[in-house]
N, CA, C and O atoms as a GROMACS GRO file, in nm:
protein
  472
    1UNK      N    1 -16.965 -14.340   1.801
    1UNK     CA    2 -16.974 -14.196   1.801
    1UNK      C    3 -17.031 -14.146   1.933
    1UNK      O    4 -16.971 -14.056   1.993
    2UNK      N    5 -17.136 -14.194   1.979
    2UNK     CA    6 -17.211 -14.144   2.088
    2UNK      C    7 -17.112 -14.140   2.205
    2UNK      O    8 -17.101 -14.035   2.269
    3UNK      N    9 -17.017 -14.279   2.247
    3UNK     CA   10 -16.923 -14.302   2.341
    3UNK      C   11 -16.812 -14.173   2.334
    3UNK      O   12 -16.792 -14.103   2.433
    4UNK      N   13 -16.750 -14.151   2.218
    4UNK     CA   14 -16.709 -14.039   2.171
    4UNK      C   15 -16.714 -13.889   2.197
    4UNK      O   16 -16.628 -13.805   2.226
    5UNK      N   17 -16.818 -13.888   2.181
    5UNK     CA   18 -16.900 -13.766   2.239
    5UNK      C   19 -16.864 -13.776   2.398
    5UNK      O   20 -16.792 -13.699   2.461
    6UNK      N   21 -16.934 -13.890   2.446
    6UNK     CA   22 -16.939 -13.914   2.609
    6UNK      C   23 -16.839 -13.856   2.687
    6UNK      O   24 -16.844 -13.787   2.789
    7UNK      N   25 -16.721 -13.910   2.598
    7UNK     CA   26 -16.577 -13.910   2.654
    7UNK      C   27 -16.550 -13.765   2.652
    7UNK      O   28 -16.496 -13.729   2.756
    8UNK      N   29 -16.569 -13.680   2.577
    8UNK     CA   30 -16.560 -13.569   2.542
    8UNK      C   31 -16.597 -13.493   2.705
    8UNK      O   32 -16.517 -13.432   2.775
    9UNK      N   33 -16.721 -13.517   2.731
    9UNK     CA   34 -16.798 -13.458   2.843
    9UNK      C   35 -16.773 -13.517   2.964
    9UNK      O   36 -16.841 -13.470   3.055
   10UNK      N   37 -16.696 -13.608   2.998
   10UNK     CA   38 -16.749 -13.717   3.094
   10UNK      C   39 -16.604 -13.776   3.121
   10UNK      O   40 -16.591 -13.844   3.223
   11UNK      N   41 -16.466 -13.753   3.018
   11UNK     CA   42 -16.365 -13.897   3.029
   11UNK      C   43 -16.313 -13.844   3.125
   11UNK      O   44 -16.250 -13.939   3.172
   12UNK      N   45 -16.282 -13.712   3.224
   12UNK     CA   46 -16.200 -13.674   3.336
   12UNK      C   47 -16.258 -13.729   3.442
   12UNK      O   48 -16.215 -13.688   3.550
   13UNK      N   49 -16.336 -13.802   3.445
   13UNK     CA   50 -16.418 -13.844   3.554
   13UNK      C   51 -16.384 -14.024   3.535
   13UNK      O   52 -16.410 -14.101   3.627
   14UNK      N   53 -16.344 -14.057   3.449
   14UNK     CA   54 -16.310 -14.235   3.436
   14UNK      C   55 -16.160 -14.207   3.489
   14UNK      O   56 -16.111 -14.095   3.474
   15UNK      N   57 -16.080 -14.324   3.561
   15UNK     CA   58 -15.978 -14.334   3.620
   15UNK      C   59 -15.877 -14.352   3.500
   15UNK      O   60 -15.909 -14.409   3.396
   16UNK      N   61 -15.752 -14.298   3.524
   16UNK     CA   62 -15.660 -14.301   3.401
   16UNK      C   63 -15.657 -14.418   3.321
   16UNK      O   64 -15.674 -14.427   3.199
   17UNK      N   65 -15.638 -14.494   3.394
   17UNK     CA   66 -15.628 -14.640   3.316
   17UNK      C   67 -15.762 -14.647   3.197
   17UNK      O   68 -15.741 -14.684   3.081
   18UNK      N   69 -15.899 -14.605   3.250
   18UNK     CA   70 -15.944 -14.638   3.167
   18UNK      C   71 -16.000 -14.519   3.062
   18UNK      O   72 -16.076 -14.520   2.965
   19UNK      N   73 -15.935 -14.431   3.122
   19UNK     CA   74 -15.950 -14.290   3.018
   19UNK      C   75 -15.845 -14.343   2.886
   19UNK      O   76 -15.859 -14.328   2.764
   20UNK      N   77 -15.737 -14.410   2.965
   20UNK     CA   78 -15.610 -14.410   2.814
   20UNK      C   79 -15.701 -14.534   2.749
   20UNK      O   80 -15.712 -14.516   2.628
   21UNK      N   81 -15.753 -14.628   2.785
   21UNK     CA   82 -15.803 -14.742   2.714
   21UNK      C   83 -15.904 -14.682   2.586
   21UNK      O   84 -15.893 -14.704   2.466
   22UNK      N   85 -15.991 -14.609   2.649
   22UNK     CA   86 -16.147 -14.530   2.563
   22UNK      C   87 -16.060 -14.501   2.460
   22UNK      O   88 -16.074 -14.550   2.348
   23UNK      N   89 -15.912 -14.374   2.510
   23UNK     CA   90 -15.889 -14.295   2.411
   23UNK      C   91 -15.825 -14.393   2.314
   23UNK      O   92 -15.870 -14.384   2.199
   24UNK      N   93 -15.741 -14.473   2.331
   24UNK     CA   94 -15.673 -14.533   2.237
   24UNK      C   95 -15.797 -14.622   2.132
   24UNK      O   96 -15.790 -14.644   2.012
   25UNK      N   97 -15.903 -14.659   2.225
   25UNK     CA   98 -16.000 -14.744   2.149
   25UNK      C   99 -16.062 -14.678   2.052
   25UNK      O  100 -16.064 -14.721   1.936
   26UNK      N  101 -16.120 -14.567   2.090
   26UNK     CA  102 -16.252 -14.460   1.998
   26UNK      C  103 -16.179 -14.377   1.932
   26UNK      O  104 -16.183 -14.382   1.810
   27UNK      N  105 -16.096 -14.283   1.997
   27UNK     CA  106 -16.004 -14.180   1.923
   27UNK      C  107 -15.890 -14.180   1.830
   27UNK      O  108 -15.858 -14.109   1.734
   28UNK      N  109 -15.820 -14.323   1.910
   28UNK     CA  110 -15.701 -14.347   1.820
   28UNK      C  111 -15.701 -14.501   1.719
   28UNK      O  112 -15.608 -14.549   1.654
   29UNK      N  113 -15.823 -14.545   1.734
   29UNK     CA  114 -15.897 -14.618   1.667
   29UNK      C  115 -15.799 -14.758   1.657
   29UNK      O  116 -15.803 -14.814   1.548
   30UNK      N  117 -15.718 -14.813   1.754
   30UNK     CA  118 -15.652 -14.907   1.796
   30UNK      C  119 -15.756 -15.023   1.839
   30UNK      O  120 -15.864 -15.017   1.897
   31UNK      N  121 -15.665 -15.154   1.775
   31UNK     CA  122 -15.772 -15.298   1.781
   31UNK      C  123 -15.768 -15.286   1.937
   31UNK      O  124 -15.720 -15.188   1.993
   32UNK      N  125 -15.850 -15.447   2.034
   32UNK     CA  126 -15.811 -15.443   2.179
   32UNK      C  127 -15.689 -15.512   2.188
   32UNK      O  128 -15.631 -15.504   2.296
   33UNK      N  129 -15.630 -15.588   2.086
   33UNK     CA  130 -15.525 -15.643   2.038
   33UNK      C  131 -15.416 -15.546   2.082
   33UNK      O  132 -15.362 -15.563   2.192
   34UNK      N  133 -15.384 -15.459   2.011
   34UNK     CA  134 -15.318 -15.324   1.978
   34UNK      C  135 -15.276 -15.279   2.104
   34UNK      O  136 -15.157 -15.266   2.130
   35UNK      N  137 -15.408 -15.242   2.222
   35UNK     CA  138 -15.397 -15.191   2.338
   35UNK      C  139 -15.389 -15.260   2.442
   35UNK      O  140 -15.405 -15.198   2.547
   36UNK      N  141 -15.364 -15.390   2.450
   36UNK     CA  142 -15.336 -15.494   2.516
   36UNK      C  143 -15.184 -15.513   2.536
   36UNK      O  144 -15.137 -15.549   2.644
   37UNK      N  145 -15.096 -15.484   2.408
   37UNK     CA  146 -14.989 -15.465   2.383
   37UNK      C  147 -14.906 -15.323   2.415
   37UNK      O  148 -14.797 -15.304   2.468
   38UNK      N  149 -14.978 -15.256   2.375
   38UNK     CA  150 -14.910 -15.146   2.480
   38UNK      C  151 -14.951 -15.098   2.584
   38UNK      O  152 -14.889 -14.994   2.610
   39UNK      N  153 -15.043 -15.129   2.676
   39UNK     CA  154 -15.090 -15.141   2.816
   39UNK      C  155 -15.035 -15.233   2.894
   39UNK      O  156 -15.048 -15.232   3.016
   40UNK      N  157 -14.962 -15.328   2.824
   40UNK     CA  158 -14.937 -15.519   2.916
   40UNK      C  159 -15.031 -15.552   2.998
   40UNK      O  160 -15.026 -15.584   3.117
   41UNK      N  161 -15.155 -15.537   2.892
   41UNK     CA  162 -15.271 -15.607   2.999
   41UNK      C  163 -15.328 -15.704   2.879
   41UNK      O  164 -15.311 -15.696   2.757
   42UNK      N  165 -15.395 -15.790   2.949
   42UNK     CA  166 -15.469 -15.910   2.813
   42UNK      C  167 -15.603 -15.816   2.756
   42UNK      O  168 -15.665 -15.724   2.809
   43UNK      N  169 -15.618 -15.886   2.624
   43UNK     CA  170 -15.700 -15.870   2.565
   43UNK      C  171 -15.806 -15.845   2.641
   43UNK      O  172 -15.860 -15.735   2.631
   44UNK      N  173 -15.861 -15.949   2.737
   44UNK     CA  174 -15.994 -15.904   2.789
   44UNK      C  175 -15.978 -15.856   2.875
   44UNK      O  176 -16.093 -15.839   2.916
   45UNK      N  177 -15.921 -15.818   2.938
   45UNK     CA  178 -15.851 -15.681   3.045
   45UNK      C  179 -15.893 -15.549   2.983
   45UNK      O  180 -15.971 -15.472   3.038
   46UNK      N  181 -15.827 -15.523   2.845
   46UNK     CA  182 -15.908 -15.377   2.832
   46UNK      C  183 -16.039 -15.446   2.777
   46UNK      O  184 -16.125 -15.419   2.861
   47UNK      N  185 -16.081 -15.502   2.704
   47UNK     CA  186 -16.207 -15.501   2.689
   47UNK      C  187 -16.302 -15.484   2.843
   47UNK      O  188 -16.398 -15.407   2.841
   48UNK      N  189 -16.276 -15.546   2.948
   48UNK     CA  190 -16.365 -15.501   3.031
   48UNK      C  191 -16.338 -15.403   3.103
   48UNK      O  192 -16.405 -15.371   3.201
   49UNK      N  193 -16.239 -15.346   3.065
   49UNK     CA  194 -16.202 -15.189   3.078
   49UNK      C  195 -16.295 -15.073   3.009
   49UNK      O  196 -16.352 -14.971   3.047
   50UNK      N  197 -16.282 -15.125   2.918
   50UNK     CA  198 -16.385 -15.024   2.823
   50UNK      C  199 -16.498 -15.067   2.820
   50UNK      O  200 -16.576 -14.992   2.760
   51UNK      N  201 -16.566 -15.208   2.883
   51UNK     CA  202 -16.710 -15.202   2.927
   51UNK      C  203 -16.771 -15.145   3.050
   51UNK      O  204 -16.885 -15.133   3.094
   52UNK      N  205 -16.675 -15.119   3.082
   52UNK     CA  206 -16.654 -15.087   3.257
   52UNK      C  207 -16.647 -14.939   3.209
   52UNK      O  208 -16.750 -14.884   3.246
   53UNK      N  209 -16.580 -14.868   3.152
   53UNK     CA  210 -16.573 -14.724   3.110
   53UNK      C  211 -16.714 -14.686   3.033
   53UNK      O  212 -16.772 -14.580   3.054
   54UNK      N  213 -16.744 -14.752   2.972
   54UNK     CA  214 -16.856 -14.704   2.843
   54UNK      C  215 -17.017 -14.710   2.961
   54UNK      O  216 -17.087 -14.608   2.962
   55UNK      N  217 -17.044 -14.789   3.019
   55UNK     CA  218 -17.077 -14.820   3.126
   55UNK      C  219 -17.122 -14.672   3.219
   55UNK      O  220 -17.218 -14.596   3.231
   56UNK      N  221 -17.019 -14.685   3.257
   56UNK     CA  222 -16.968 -14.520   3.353
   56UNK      C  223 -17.030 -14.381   3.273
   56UNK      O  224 -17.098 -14.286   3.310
   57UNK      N  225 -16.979 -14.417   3.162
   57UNK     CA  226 -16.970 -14.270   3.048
   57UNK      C  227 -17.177 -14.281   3.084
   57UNK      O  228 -17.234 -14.211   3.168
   58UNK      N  229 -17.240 -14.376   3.003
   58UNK     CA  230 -17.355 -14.405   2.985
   58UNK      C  231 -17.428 -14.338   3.134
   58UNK      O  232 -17.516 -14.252   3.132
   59UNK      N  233 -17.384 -14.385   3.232
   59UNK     CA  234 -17.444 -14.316   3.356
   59UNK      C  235 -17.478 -14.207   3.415
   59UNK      O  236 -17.565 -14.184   3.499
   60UNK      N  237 -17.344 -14.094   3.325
   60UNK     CA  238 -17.311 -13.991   3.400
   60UNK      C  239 -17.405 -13.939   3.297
   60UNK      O  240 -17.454 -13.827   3.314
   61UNK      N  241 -17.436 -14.010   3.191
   61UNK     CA  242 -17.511 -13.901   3.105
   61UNK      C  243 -17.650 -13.896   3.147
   61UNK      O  244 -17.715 -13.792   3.156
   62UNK      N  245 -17.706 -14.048   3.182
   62UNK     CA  246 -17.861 -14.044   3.213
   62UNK      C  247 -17.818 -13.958   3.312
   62UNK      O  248 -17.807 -13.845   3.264
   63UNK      N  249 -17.784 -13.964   3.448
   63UNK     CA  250 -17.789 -13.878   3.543
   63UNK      C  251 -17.790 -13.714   3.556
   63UNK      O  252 -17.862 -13.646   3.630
   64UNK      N  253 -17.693 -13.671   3.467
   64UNK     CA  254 -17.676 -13.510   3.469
   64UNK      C  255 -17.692 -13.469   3.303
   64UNK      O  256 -17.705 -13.347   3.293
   65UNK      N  257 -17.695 -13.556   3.143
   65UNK     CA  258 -17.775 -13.481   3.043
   65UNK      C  259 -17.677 -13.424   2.984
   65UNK      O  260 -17.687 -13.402   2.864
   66UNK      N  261 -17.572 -13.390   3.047
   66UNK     CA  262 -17.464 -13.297   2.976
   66UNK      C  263 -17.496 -13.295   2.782
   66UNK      O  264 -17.537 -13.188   2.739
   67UNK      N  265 -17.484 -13.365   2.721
   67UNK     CA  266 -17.437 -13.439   2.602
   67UNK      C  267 -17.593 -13.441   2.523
   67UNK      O  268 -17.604 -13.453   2.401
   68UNK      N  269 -17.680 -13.432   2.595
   68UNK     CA  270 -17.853 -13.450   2.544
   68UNK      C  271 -17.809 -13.268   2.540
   68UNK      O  272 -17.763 -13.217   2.437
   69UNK      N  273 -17.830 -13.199   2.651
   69UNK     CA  274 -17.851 -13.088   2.649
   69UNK      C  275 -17.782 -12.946   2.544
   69UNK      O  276 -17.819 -12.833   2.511
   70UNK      N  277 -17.655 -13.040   2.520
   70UNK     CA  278 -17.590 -12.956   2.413
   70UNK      C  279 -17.614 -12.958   2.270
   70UNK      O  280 -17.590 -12.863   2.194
   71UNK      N  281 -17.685 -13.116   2.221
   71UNK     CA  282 -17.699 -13.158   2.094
   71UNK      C  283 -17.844 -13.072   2.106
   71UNK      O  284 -17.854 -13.029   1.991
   72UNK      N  285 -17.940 -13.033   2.165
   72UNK     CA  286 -18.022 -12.978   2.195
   72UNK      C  287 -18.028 -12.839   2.191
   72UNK      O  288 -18.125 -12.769   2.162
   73UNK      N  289 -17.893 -12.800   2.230
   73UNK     CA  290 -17.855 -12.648   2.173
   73UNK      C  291 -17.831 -12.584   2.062
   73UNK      O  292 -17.867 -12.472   2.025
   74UNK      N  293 -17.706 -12.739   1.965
   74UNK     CA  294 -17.690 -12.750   1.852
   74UNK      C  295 -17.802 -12.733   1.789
   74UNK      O  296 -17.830 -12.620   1.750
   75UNK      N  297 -17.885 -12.834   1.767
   75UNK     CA  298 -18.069 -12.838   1.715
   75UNK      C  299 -18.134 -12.680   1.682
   75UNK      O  300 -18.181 -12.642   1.575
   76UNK      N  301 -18.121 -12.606   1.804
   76UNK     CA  302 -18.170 -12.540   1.819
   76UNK      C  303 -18.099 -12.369   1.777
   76UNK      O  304 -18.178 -12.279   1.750
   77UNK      N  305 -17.962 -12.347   1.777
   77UNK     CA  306 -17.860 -12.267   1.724
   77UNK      C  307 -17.913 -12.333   1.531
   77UNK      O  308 -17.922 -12.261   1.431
   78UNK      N  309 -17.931 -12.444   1.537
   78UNK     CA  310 -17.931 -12.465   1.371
   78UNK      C  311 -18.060 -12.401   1.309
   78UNK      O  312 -18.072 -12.341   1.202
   79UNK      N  313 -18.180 -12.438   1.432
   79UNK     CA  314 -18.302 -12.383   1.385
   79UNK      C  315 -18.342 -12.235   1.358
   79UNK      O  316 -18.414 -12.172   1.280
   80UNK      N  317 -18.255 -12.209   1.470
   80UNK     CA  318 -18.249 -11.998   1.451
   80UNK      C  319 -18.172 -11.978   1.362
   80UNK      O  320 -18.202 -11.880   1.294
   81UNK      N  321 -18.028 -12.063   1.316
   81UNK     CA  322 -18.004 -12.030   1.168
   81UNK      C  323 -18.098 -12.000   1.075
   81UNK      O  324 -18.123 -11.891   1.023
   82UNK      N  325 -18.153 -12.124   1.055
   82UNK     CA  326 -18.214 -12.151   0.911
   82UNK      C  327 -18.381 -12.032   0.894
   82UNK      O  328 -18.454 -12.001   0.800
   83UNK      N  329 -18.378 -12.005   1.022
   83UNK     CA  330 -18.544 -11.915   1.062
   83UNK      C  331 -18.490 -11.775   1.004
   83UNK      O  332 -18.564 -11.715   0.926
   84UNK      N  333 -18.351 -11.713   1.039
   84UNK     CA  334 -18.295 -11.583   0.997
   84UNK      C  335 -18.248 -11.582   0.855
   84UNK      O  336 -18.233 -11.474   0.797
   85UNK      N  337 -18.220 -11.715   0.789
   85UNK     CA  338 -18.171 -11.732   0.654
   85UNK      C  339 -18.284 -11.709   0.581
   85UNK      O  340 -18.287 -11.645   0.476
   86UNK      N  341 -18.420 -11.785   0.658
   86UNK     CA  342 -18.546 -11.770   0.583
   86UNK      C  343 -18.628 -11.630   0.559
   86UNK      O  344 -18.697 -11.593   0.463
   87UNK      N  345 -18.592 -11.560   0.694
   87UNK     CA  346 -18.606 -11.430   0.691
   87UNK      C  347 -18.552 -11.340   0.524
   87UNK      O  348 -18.600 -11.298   0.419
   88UNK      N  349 -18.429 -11.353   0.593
   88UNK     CA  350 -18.318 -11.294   0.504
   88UNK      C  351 -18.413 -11.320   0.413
   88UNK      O  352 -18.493 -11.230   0.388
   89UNK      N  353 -18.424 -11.440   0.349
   89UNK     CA  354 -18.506 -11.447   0.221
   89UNK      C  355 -18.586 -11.380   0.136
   89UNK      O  356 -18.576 -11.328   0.024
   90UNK      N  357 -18.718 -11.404   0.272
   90UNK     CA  358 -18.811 -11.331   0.239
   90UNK      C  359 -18.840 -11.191   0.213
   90UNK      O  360 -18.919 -11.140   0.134
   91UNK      N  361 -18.751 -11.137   0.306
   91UNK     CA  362 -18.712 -10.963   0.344
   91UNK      C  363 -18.710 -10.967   0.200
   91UNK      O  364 -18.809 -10.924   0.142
   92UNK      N  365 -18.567 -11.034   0.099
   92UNK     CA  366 -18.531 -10.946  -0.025
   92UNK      C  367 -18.670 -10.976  -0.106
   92UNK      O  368 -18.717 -10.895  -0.184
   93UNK      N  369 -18.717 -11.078  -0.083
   93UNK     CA  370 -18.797 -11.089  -0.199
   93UNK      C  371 -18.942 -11.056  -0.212
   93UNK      O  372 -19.022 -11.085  -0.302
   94UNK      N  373 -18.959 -10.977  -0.085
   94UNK     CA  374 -19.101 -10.947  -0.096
   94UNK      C  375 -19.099 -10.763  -0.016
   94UNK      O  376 -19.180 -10.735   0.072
   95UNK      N  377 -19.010 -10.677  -0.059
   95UNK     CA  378 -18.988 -10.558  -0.010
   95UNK      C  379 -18.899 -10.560   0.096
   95UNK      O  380 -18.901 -10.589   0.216
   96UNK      N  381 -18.787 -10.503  -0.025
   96UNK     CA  382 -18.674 -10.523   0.128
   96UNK      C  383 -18.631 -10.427   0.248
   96UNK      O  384 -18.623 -10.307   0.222
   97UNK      N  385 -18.609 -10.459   0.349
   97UNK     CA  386 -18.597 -10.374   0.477
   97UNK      C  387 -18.491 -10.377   0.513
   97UNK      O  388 -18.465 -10.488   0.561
   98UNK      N  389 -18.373 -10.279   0.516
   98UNK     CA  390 -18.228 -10.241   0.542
   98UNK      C  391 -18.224 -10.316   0.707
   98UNK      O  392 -18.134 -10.385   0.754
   99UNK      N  393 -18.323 -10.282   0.756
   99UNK     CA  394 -18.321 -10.315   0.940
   99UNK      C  395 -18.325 -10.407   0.907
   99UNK      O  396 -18.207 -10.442   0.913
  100UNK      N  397 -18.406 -10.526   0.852
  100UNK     CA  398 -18.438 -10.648   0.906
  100UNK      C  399 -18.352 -10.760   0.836
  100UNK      O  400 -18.365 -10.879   0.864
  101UNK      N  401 -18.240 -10.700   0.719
  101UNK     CA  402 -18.180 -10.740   0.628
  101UNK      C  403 -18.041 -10.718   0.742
  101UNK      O  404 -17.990 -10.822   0.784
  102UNK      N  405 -17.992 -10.609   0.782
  102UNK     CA  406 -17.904 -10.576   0.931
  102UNK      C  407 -17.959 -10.691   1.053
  102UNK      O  408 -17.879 -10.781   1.077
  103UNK      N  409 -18.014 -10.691   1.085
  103UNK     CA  410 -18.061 -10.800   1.205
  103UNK      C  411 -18.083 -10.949   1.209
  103UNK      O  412 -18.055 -11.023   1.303
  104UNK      N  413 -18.153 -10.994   1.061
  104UNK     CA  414 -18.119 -11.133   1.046
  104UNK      C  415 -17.968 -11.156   1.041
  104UNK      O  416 -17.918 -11.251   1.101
  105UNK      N  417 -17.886 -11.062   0.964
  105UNK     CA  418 -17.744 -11.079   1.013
  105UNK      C  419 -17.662 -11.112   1.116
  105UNK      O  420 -17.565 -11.180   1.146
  106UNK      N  421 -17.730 -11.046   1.154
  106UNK     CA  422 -17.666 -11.031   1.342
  106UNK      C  423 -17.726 -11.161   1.374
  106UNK      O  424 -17.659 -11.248   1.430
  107UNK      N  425 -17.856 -11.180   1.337
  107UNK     CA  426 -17.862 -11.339   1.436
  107UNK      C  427 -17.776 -11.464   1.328
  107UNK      O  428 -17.770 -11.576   1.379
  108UNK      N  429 -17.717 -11.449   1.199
  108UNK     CA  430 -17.697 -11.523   1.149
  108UNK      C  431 -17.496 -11.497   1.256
  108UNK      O  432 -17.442 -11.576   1.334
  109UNK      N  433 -17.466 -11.410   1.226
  109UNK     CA  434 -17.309 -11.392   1.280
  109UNK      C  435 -17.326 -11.468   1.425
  109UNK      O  436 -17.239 -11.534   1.481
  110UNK      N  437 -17.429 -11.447   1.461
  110UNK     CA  438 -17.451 -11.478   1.665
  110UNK      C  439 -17.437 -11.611   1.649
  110UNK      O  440 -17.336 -11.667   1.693
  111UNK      N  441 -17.512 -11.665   1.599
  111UNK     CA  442 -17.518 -11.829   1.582
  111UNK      C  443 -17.412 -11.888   1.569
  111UNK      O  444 -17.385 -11.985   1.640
  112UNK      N  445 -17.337 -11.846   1.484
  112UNK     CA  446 -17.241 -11.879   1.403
  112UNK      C  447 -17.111 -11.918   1.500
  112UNK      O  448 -17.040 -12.014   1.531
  113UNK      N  449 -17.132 -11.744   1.532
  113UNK     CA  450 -17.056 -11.782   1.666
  113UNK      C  451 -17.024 -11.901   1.764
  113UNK      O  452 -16.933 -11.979   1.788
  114UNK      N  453 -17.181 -11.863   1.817
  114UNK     CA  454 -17.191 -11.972   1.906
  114UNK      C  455 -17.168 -12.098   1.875
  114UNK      O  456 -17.110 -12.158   1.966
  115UNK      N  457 -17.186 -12.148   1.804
  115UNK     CA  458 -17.188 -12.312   1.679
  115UNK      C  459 -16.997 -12.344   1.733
  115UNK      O  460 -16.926 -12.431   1.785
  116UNK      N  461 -16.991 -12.232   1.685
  116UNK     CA  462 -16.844 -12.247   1.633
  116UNK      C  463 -16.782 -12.258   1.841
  116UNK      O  464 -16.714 -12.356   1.871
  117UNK      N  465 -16.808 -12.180   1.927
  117UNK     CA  466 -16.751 -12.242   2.000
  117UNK      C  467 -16.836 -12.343   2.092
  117UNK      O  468 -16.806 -12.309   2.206
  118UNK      N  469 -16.895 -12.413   2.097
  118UNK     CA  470 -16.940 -12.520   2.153
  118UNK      C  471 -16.884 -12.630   2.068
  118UNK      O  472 -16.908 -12.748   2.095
   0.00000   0.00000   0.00000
């Protein structure tokens, strides 16, 4: 999963050869068997293709975070969810406020948003 992710952020930057290897390996969930055969390369050819790729992926992340920094956004888009849901809550159940019942909304739609395109 994590490699997955990687590739997501990171696979335009691995050389074709080993962008098609990742994808066929992680995405299209093909043995090295499988991709050996339709690459005409040996077995341990893509395998050290995709150690050689996974490798790479792993680097670019310590170095620049991409992939930390978004699951970090996620985390944090989830936490202002659940803080405006809790709101929401409380608002009805302890004297409710039209404004603040309108505005946890808005941060619940905002989130949502955002969630949805990242």
């Amino acid at each position: 999963m994590e490699i997955a992710l990687l590739f997501d952020f990171y696979g335009d930057m691995l050389t074709d050869k080993q962008r098609d290897v990742v994808e066929l390996y992680y995405n299209d969930d093909l043995s090295l068997s499988e991709i050996a055969e339709n690459e005409g390369i040996t077995r341990q050819g893509v395998r050290d293709s995709i150690k050689r790729a996974e490798a790479q992926l792993l680097e670019m992340e310590d170095r620049l975070g991409l992939a930390r920094r978004f699951r970090g956004m996620r985390e944090g888009l989830e936490a202002i969810r659940a803080a405006a849901e809790e709101i929401r809550e409380l608002n009805d159940r302890y004297g409710y406020s039209r404004e603040i019942h309108d505005r946890s909304g808005r941060i619940l739609e905002l989130s949502s948003r955002l969630a949805a395109e990242g």
